[in-house]
N, C-alpha and C positions, 0 to 999 in steps of 0.2 A: 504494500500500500504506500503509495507518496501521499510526502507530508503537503498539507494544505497552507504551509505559513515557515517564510524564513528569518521572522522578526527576533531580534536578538533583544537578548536581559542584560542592558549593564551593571546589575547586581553580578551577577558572573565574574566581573573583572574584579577578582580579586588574586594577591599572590597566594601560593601556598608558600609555609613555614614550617620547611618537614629538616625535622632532624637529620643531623648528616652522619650518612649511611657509610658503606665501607668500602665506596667504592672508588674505585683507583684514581691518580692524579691525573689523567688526560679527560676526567670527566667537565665538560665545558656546560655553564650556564649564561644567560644573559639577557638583556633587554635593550642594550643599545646595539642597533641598527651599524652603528660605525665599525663597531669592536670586531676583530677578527677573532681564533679561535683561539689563540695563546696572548696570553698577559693578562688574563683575565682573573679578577680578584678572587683570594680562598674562598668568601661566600659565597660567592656567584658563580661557581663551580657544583655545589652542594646541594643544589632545587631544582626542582621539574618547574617549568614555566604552563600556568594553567594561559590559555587561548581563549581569549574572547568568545560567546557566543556559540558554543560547540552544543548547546542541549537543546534535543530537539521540538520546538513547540507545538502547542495543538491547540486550535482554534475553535474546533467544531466540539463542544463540552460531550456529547454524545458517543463520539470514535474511542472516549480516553478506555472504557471497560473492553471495549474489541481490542482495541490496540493492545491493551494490556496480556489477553492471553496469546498475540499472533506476534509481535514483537521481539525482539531479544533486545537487551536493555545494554547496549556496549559502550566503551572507554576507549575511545580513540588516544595512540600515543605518536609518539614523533619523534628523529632524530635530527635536528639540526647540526649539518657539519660542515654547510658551505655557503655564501650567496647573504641575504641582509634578514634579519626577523620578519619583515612583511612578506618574504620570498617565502619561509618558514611556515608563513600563517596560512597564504594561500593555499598551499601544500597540503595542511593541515582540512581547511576548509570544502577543498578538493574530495577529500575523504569524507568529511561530514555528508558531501550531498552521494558519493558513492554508498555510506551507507543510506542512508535514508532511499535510496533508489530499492537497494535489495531489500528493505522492507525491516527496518531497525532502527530502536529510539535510540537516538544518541544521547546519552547526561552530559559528558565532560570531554576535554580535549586536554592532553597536558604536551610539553615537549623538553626534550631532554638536549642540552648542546653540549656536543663532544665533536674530539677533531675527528672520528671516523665511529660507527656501531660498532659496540662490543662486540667479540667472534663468539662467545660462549651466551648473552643475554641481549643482547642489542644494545638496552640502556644501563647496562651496568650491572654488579650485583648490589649494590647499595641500593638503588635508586629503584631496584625490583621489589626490595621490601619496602619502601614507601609504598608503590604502586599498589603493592597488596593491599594495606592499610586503605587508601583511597578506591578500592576497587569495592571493598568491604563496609565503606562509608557510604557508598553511591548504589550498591545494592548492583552492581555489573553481575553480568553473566556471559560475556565475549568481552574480551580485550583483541584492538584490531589497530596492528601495526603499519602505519605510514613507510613501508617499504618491503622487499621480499625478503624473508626471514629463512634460512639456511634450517633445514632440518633439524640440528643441534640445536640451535638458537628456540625455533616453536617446539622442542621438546623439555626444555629446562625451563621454559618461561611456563608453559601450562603448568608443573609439575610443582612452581615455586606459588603463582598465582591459586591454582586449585579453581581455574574458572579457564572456560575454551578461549583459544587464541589464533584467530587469525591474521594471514598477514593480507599485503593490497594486492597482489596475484590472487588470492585466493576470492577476496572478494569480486575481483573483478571475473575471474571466471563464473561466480554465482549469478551475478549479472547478468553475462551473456545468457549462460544455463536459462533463466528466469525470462530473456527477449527471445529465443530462435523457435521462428517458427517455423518455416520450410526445412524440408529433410535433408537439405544440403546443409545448413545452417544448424541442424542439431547434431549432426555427426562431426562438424566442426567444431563448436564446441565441447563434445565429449572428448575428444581427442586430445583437444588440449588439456581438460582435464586430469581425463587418463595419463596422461607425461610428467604434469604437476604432481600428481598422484603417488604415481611410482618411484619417487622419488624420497618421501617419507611414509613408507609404510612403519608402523609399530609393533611390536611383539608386548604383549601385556603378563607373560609371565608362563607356568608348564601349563597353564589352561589351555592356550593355543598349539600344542604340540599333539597332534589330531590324528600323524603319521608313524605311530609305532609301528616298527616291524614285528618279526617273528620272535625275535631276543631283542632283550632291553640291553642297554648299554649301561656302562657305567655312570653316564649322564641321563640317564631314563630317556632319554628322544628315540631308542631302537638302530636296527642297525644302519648304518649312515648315517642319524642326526647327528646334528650338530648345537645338542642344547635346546632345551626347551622356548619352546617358541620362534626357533629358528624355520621349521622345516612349514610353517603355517606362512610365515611371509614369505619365500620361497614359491609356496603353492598362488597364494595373492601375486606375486610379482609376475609368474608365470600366464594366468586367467590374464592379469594387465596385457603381457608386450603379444598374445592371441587378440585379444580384442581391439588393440591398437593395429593389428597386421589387417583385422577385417577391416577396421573404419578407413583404412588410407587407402586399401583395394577399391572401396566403395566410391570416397573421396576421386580417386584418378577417374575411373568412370564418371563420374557429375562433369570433372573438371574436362573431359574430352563433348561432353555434351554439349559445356557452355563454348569451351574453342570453337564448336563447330558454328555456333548460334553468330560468334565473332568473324568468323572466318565468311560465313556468307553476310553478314551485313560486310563484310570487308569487297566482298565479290563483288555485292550491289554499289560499291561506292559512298556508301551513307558512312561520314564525318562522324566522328562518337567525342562526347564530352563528356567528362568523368566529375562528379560534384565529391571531393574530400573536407576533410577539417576538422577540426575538433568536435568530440562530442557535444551535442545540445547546442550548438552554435549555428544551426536552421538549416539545415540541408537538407532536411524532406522538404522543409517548408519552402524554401527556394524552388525546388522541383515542380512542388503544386504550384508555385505562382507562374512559372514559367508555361508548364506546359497542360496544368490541372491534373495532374496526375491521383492526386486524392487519396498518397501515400498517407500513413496514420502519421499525425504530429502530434505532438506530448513534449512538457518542461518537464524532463527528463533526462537522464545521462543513457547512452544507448538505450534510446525506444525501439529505435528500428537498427536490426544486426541483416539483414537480408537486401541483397544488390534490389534495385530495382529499375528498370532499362524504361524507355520513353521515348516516342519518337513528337519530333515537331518539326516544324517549318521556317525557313530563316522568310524575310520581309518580302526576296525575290523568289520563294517559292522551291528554294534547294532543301532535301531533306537531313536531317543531321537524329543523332540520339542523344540523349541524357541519360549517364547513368548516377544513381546516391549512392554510395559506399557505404560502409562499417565506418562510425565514426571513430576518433582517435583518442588519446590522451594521455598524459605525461606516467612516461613508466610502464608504458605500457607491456603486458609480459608479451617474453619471446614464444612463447608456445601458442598463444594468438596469434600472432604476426604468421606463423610457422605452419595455423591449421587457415587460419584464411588467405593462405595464400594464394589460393587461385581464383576466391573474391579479388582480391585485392590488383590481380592482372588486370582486370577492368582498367584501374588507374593507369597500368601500365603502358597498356595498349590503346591508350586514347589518344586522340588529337591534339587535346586541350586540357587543361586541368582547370575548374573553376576549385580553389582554395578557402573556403569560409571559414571568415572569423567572425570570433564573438565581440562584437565592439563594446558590447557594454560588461563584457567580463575586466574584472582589477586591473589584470595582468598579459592582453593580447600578444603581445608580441611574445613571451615565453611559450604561449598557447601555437602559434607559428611554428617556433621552433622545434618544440615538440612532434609536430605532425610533419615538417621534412625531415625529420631522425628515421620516422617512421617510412618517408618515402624515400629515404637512401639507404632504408635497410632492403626495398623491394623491388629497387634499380629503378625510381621514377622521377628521380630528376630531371633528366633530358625531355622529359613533358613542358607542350609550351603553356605558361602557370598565368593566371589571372586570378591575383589577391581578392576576395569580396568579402567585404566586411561589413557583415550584418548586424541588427536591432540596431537603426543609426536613429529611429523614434528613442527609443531608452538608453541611447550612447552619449556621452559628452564630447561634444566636439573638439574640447580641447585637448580631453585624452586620445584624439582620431590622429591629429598632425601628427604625432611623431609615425605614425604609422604609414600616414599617406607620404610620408617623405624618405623613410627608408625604402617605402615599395613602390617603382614608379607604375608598373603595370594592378595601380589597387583602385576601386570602387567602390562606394558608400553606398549601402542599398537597405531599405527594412520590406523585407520580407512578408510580414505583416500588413503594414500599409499601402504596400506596393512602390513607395521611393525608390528612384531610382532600377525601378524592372529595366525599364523602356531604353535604359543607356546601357544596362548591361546586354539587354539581347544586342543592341547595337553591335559592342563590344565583339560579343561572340560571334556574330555574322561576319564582321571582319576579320579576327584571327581562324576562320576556319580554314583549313585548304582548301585554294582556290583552283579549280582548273584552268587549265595555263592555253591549250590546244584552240584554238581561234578559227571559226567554221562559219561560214554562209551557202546555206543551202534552201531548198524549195521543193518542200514535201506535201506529194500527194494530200489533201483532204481525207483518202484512205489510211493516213500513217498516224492517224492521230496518237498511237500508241508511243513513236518518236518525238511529237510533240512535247507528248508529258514527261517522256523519260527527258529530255533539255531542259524544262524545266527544273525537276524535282531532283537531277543528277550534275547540272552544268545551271551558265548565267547566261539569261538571255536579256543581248544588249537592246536590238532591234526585232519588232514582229511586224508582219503587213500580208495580208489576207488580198491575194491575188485572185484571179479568175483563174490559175493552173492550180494555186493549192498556196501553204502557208509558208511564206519567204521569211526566214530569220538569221539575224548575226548574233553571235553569243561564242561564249568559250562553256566548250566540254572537253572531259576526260578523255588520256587514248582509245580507251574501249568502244566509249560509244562516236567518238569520232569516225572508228571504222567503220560504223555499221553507219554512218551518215556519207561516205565517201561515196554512193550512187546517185545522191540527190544532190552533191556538190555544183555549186554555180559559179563559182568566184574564187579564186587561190586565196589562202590565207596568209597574212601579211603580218 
């Protein structure tokens, strides 16, 4: 269930005063923005920094008893070890609306500054028995970590805490899990699952030891265990890399389907536009303005995980496609990246990249960044990129200039209101491929079918409707250039 209200308590802003713990001297605290991670004073070394704003609200007095048994009641934490405390906070914030997507009240946000996460707790072992304390104050029952937690790490933190712990891979895969709706789209996200998975399996002790042989060992596991509870995640690890071998057999099959879907709009000549960008930064909603497409739109972080392809018409009557992508966002895990990746060809193989930002998010240009990480992990740079930067009704225009002046090819559009549509289709009309092949011909009244194809595949400069048939000049593609070479009148110049 998403939350109805993102109204913050500044009763919230207050520090915590937690006793200092036992944890090592590179544990970094702080509140000014300037400070780097060393020099920083003994106290201010010693506290988790609570985050503005992190508890989630509810408006509607009615949802509070629903919410209550469907919810899981979680403590977002944090490590700050680079960039300024506002960079920190977004970060943090970031996570607040990821949970609240998967359907979790948030109470608190704290964060910890240190020059790199602990290898053994993330934020310390000092700073984990606070954590308890406050986890036990606030009545949590998930503690969900602002970055991906190494196997050791989510197994010493649960076992110290005594309440579930997730990290932001995990959440974000529940995400997807909770959007895919097509069966291309849910085998994708299992997939990635399944790799996250296999990764930390658990053994909980000889209860798990399932595979006695004929003689017990001296280890009670039978013969070839290895220790109780060994030979059961073993069996789990096994069942995993089987049912990861079906879904990727399954996977290439989809993905040779959609090649082919690609491969004939490629035959036909129809331009393809590819809409990426960050999550919730209107990329369906662009879609529908563009072409009414009537994809589902939600303020939401991944509403929609499934491509959706569109065709329409440029001003002259050339046909081109739109496709929406899988939205993006900072950190994103590599086992996404790795199962959508023949969604993500779409972007690869297009003509054009429409790029959407969230103009009215804190921090767009880190939101940028983020999402070319993501298209240089899947080789799609070399796409020619047109910046559009959405919600410019709830954007500030003076947070837009630095944006419009780092990106010269960027556009101000809302989506919503329909500002600025009208200059982006412009926009796109002109960077599409243009056929180059310059033709004047004079086709039977019987060729109507030629007609349309010049239009809908080439630009037609001149038309004139003779008493032999219809005389035009325009540039089209080689292909149908040839098939226009019988009705040629004029060399082309």
């Amino acid at each position: 269930m998403t939350t109805h209200s993102h109204s913050y308590d500044e009763t919230t802003d207050v520090e915590l005063d937690l006793i200092e713990g036992e944890d090592s001297g590179d544990s970094l605290t702080g509140h000014d923005s300037e400070l780097g991670t060393d020099g920083l004073e003994l106290e201010e070394r010693q506290a988790l920094r609570r985050v503005v704003g992190m508890s989630t609200e509810l408006t509607d007095i009615s949802e509070v008893e629903y919410r209550k048994l469907l919810l899981e009641r979680v403590l977002l934490v944090g490590v700050w070890t680079e960039g300024s405390a506002e960079d920190a906070d977004n970060s943090l914030a970031e996570l607040k609306l990821l949970a609240e997507t998967a359907g979790s009240e948030v109470l608190d946000g704290v964060i910890q500054r240190r020059k790199k996460p602990d290898p053994a707790t993330f934020i310390g072992s000092g700073k984990v028995a606070d954590l308890r304390n406050l986890v036990a104050a606030l009545g949590a029952d998930t503690v969900i970590a602002d970055g991906e937690l190494a196997p050791a790490q989510l197994r010493n933190l649960e076992d110290k805490l005594k309440v579930k712990v997730v990290d932001r891979t995990a959440l974000i895969l529940d995400i997807f899990a909770q959007h895919a709706k097509s069966k291309e789209g849910k085998a994708q996200v299992e997939l990635a699952q399944l790799q996250y998975m296999k990764q930390r399996l658990r053994g909980w002790g000889g209860n798990l030891s399932r595979q006695a042989g004929g003689r017990v060992g001296a280890a009670g596991g039978g013969i070839g265990g290895r220790g109780p509870g060994e030979t059961k995640i073993e069996t789990d690890r096994r069942r995993i890399n089987t049912k990861i071998a079906k879904l990727r057999r399954s996977l290439k099959d989809m993905k040779s389907t959609r090649s082919t879907m690609r491969q004939e709009r490629r035959r036909n000549l129809v331009p393809s536009v590819a809409i990426a960008g960050y999550t919730n930064a209107g990329k369906s909603s662009l879609l529908n303005q563009i072409t009414g497409a009537g994809v589902l739109v939600e303020d939401a972080l991944f509403a929609t995980l499934d491509p959706t392809t569109r065709r329409t018409t440029t001003a002259d009557g050339r046909v081109y496609t739109l496709t929406d992508t899988v939205g993006f966002v900072r950190h994103l895990p590599h086992d996404i990246v790795e199962a959508f990746r023949s969604t993500l060809e779409e972007v690869t193989d297009a003509d054009l990249l429409l790029h959407v930002v969230d103009g009215s998010h804190p921090d767009p240009i880190a939101q940028i960044q983020a999402v070319r990480e993501v298209l240089a992990e899947i080789n799609a740079t070399g796409v020619p990129e047109i910046v559009v930067i959405n919600k410019a009704d709830a954007a500030d225009p003076l947070a837009l200039a630095p944006i419009l002046h780092r990106e010269p090819h960027a556009i101000v559009v809302s989506a919503r209101t329909g500002e600025g549509i009208d200059k982006l289709r412009e926009l796109i009309e002109g960077s599409l491929p243009q056929p180059h092949v310059l033709v004047e011909v004079l086709l039977p009244y019987e060729r109507g079918d030629l007609v349309s194809r010049i239009h809908s595949e080439g630009s037609v400069e001149q038309l004139e409707h003779t008493a032999d048939g219809t005389r035009i000049s325009g540039r089209v593609h080689p292909a149908l250039a040839g098939d226009l070479t019988p009705y040629q009148v004029a060399a082309a110049s």
